[in-house]
DSSP file (Angstrom, degrees, kcal/mol; ACC not computed):
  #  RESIDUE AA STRUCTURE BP1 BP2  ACC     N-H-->O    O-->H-N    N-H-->O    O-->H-N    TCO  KAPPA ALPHA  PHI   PSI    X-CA   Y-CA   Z-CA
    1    1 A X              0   0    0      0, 0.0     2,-0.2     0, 0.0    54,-0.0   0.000 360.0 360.0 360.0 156.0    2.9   -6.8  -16.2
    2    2 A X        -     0   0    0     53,-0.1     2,-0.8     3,-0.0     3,-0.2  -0.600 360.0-143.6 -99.1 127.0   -0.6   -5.3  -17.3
    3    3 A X    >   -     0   0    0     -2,-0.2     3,-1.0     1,-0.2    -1,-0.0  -0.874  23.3-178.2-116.1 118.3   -1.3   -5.7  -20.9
    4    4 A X  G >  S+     0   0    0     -2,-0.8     3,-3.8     1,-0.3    -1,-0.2   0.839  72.0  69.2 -78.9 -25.8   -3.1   -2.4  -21.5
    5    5 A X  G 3  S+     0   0    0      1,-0.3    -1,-0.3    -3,-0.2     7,-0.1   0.478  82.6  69.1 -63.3   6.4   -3.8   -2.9  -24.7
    6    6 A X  G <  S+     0   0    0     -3,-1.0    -1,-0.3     3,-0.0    -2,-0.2   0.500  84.4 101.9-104.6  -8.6   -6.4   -5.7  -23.9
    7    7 A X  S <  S-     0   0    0     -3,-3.8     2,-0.0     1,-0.1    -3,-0.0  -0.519  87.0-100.9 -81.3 173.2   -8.5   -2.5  -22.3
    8    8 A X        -     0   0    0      1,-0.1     4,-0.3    -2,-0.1    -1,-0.1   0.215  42.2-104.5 -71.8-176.0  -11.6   -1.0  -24.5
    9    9 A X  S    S+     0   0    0      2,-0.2     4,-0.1     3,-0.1    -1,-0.1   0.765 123.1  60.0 -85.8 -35.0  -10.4    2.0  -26.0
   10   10 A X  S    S+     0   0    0      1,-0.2     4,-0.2     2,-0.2    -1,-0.1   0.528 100.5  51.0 -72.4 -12.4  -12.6    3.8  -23.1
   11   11 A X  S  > S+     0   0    0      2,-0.1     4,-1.4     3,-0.1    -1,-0.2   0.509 106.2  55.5-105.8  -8.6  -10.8    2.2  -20.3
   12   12 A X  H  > S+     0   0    0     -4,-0.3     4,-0.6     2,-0.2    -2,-0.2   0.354 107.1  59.6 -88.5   1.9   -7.2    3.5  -22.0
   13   13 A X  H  > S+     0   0    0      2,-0.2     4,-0.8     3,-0.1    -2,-0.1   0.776 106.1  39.2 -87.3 -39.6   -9.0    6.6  -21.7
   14   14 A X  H >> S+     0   0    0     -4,-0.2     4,-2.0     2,-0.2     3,-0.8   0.917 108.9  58.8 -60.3 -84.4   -9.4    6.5  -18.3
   15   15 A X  H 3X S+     0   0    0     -4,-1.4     4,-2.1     1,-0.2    -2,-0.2   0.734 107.3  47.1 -29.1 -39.8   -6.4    5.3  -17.6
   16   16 A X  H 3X S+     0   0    0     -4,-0.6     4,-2.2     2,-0.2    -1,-0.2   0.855 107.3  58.7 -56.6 -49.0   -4.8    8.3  -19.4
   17   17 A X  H <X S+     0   0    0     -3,-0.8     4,-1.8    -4,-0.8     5,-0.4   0.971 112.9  43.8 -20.5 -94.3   -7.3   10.7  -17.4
   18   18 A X  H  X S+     0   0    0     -4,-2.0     4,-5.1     1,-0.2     5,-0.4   0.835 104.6  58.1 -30.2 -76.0   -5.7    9.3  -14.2
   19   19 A X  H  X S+     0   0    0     -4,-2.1     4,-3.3     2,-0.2     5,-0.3   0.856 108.8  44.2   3.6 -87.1   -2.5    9.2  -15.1
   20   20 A X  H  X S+     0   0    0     -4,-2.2     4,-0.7     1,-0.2    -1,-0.2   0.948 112.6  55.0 -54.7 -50.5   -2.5   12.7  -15.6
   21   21 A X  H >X S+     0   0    0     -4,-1.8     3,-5.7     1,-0.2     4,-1.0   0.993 112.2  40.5 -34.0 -72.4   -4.4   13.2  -12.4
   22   22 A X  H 3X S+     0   0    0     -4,-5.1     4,-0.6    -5,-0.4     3,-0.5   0.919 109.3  59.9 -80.2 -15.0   -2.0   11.4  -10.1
   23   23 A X  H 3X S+     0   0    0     -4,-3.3     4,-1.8    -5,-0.4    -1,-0.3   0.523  89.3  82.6 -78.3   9.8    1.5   12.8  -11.9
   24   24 A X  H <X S+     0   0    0     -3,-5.7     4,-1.6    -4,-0.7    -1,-0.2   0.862  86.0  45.2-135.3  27.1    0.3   16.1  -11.0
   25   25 A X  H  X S+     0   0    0     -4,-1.0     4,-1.1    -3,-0.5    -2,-0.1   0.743 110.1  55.0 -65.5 -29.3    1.4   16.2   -7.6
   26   26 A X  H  X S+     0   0    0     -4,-0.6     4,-2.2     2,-0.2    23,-0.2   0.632 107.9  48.8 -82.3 -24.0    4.6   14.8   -8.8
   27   27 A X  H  X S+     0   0    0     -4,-1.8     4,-2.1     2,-0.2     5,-0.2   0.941 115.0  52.1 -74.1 -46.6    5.0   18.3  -11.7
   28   28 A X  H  X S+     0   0    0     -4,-1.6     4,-1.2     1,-0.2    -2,-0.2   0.849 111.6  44.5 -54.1 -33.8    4.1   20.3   -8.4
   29   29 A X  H  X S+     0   0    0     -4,-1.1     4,-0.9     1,-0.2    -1,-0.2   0.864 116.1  43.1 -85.0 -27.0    7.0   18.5   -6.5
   30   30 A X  H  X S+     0   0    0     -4,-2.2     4,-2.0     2,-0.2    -1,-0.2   0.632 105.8  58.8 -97.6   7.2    9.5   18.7   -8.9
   31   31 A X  H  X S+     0   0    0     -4,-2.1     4,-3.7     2,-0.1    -2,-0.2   0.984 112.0  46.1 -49.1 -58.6    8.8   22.2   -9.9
   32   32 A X  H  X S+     0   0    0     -4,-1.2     4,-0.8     1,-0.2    -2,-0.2   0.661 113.0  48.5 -58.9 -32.0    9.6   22.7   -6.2
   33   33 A X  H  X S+     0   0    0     -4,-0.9     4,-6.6     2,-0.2     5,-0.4   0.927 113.7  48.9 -75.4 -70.3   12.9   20.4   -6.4
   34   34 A X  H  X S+     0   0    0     -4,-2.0     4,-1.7     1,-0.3    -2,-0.2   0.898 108.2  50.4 -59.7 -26.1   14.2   22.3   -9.5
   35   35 A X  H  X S+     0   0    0     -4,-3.7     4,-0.8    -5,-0.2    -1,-0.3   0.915 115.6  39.7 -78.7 -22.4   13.7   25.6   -8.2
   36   36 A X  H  < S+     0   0    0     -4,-0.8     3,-0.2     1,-0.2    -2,-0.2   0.870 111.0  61.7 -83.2  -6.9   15.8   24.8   -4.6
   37   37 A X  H >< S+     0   0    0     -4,-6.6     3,-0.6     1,-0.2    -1,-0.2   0.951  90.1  77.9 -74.8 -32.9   18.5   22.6   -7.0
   38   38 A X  H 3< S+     0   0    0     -4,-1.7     2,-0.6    -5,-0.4    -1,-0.2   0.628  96.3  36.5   1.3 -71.6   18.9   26.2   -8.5
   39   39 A X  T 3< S+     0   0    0     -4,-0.8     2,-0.3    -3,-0.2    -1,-0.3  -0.742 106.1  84.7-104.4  51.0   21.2   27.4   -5.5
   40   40 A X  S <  S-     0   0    0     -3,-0.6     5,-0.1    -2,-0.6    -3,-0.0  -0.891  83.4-107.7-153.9 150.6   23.0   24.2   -5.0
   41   41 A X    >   -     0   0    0     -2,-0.3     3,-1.5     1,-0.1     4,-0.4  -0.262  50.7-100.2 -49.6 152.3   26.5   22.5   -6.9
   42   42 A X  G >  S+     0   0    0      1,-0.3     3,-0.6     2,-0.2    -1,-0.1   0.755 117.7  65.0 -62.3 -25.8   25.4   19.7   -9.1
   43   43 A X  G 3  S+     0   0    0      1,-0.2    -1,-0.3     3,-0.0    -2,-0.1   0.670  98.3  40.7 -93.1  12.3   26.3   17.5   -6.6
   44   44 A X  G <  S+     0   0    0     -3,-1.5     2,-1.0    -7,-0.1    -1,-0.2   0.395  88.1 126.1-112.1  10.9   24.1   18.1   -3.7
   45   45 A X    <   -     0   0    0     -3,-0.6    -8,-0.1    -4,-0.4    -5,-0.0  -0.483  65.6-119.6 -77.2 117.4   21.0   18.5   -6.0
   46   46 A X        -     0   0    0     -2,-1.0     2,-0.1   -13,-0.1    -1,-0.1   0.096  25.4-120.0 -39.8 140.5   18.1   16.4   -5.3
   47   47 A X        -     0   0    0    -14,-0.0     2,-0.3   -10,-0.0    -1,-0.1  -0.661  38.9-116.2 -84.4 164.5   17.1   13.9   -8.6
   48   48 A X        -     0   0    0     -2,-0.1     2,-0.1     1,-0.1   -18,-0.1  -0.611  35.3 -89.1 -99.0 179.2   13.4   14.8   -9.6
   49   49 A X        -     0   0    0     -2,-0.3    -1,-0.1   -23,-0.2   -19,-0.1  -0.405  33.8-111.4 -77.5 132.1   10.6   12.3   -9.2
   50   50 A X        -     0   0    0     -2,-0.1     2,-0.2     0, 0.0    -1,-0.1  -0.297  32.9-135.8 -62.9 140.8    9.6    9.8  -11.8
   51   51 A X        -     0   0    0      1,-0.0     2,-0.2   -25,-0.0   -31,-0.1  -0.769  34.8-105.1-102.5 165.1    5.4   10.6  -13.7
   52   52 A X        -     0   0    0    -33,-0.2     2,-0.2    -2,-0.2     3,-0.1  -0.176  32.5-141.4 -86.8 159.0    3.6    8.0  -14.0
   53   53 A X     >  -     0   0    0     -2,-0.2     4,-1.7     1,-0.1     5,-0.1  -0.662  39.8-101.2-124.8 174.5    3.0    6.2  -17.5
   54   54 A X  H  > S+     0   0    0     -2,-0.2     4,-1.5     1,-0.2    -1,-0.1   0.904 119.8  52.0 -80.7 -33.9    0.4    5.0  -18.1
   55   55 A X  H  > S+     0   0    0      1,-0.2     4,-1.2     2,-0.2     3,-0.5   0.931 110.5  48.4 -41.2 -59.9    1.6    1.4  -17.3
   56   56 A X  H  > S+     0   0    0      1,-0.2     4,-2.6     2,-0.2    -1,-0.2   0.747  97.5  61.6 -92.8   1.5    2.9    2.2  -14.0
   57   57 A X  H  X S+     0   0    0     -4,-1.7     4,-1.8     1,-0.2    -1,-0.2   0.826 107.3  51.1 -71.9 -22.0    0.1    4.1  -12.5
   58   58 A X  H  X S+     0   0    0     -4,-1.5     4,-0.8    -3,-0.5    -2,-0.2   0.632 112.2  49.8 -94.4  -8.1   -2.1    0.7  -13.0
   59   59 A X  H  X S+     0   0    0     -4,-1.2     4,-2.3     2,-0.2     3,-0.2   0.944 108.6  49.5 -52.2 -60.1    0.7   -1.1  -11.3
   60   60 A X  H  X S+     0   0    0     -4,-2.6     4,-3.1     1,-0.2    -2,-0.2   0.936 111.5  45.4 -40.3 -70.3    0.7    1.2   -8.7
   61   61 A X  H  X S+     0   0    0     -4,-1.8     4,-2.3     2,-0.2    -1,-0.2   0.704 114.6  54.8 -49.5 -25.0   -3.1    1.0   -8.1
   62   62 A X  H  X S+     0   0    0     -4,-0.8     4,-3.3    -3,-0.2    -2,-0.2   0.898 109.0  46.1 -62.5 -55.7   -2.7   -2.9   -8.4
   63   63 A X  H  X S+     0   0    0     -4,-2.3     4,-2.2     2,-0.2     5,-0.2   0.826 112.7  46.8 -57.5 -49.0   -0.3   -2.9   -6.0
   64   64 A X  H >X S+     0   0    0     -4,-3.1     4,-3.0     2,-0.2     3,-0.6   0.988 113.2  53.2 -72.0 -42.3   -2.2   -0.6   -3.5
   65   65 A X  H 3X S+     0   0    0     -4,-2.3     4,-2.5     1,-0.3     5,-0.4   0.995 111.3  44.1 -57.1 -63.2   -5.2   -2.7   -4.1
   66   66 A X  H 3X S+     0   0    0     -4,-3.3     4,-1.4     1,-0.2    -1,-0.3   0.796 110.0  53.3 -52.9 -18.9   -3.5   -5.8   -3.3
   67   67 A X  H <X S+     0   0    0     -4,-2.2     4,-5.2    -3,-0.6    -1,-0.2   0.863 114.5  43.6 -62.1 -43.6   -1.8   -4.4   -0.4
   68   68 A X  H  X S+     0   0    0     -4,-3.0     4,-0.6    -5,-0.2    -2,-0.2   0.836 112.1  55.9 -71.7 -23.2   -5.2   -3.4    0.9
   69   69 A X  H  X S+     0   0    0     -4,-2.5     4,-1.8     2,-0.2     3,-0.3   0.845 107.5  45.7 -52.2 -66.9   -6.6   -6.6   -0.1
   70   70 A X  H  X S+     0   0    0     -4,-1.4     4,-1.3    -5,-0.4     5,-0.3   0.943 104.1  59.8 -71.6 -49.2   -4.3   -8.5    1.8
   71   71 A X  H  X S+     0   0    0     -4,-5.2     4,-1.7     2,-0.2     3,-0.4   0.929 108.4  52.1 -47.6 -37.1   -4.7   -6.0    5.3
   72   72 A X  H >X S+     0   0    0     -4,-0.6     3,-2.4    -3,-0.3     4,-1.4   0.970 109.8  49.2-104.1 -86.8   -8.8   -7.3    5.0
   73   73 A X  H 3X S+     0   0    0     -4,-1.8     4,-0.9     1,-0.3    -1,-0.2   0.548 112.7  46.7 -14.3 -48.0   -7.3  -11.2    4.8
   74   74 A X  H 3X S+     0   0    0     -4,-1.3     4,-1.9    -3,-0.4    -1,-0.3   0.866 115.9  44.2 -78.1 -50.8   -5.1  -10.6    7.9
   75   75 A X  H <X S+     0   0    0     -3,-2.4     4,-2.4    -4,-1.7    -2,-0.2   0.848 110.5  53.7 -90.6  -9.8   -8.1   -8.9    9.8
   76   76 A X  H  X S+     0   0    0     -4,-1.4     4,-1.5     2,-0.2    -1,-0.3   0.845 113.7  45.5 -59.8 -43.1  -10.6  -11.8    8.6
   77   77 A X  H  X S+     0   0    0     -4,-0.9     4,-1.4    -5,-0.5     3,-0.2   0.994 108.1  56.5 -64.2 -69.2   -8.0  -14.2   10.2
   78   78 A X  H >X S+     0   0    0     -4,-1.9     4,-2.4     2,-0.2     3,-0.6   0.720 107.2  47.7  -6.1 -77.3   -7.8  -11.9   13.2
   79   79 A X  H 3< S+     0   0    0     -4,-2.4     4,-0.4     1,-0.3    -1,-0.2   0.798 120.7  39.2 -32.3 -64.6  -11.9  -12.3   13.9
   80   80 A X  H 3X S+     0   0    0     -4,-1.5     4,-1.2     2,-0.3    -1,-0.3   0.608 108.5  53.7 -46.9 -38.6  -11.8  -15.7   13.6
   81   81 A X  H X< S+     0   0    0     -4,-1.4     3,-0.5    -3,-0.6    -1,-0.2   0.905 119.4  41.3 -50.9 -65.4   -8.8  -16.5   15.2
   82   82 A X  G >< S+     0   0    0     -4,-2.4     3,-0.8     1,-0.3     4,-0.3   0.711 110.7  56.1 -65.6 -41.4  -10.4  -14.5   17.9
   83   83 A X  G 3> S+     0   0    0     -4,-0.4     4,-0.8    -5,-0.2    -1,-0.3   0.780 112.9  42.5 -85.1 -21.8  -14.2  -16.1   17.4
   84   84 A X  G << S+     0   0    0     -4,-1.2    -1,-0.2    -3,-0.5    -2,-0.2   0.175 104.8  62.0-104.1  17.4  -12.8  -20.0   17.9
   85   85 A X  T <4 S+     0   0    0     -3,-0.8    -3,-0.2    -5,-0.1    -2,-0.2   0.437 108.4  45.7-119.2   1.0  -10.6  -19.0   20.8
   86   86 A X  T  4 S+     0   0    0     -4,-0.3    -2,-0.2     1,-0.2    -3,-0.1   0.767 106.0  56.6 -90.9 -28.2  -14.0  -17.9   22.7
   87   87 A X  S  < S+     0   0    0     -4,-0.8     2,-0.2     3,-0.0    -1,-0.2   0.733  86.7  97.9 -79.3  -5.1  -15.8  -20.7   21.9
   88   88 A X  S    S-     0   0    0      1,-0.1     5,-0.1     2,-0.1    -3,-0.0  -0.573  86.8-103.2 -69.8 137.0  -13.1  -22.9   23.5
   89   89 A X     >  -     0   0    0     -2,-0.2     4,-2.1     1,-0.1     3,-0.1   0.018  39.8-103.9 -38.6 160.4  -14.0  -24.0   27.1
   90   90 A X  T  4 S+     0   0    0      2,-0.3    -1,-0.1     1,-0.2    -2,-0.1   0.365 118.2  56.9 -72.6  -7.2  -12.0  -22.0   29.6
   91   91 A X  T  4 S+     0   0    0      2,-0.1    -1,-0.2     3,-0.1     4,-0.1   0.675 107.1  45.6 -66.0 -35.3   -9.6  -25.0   30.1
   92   92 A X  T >> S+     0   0    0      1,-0.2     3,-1.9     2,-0.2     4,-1.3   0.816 106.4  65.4-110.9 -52.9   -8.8  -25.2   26.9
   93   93 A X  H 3X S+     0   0    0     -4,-2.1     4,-1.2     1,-0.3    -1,-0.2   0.698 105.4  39.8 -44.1 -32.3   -8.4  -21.6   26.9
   94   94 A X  H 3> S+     0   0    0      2,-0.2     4,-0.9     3,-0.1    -1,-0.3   0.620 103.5  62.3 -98.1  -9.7   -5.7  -21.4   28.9
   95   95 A X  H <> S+     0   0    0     -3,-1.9     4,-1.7     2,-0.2    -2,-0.2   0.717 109.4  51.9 -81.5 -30.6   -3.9  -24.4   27.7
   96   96 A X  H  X S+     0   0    0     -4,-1.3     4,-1.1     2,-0.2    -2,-0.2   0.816 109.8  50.8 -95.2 -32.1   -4.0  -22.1   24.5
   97   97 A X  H  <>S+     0   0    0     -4,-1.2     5,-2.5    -5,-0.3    -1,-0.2   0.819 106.3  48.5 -45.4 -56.8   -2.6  -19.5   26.6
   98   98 A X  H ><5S+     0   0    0     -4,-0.9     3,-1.1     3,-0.2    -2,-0.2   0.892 107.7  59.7 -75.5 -31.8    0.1  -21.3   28.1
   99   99 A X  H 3<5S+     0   0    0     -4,-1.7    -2,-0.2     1,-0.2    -1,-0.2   0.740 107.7  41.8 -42.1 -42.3    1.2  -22.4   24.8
  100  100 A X  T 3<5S-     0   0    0     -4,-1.1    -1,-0.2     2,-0.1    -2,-0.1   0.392 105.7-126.0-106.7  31.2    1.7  -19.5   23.4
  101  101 A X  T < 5 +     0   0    0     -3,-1.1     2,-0.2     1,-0.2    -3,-0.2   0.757  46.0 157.7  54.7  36.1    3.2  -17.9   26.1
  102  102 A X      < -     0   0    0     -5,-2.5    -1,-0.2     1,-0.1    -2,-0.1  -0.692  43.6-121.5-102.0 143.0    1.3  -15.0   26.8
  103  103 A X        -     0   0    0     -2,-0.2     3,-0.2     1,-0.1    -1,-0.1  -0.234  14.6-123.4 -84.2 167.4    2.0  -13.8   30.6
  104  104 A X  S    S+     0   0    0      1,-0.2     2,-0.7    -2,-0.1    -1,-0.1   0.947 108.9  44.4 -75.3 -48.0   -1.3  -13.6   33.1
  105  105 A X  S    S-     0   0    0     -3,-0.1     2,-0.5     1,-0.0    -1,-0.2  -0.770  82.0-149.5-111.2 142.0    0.0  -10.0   33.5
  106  106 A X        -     0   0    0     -2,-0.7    -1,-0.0    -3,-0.2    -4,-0.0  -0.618  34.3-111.5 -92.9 106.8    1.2   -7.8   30.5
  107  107 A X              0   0    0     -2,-0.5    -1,-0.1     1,-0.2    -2,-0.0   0.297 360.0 360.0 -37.3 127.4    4.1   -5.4   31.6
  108  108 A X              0   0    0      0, 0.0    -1,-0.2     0, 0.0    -2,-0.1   0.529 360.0 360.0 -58.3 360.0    3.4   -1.9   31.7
């Protein structure tokens, strides 16, 4: 967990600012929820969507950042992976080949 209180008073400010920003797509959707539960029995009515506090909207953004964080790690591997398997002789290339099973031709 994020201890917000350890931001400036100007970065809880911000944070608030956001906040509000990214729960209101979520007032537009459950406007939209509550008017079509209107016309339905309580039991087929959709629940509405959690707003964000201010707590979990920097979760959230933590979370996306580290997701995104982690795709850039996987495509750094990738390069390399990919830059030492050229520099390998063409014997050696194929040894790597056969190892990992990959067929000479890939089915259509």
């Amino acid at each position: 967990m994020i201890d917000l209180s350890k931001l400036t008073q100007e970065q809880r400010w911000g944070v608030d600012f956001a906040t509000l920003e990214a729960n209101k797509p979520i007032v537009t959707e459950n406007e939209q929820i509550t008017a079509s539960n209107a016309s339905l029995p309580d039991a087929d009515k959709k629940p509405l969507k959690q707003l964000f506090t201010a707590q979990t909207y920097i979760e959230s953004v933590m979370r996306y950042a580290c997701d995104s964080y982690y795709k850039q790690l996987i495509e750094f591997k990738k390069k390399n992976a990919l830059a030492m398997f050229d520099a390998l002789t063409p014997e050696q290339q194929a040894a790597l080949v056969a190892q990992l099973q990959i067929p000479d031709v890939l089915p259509s």
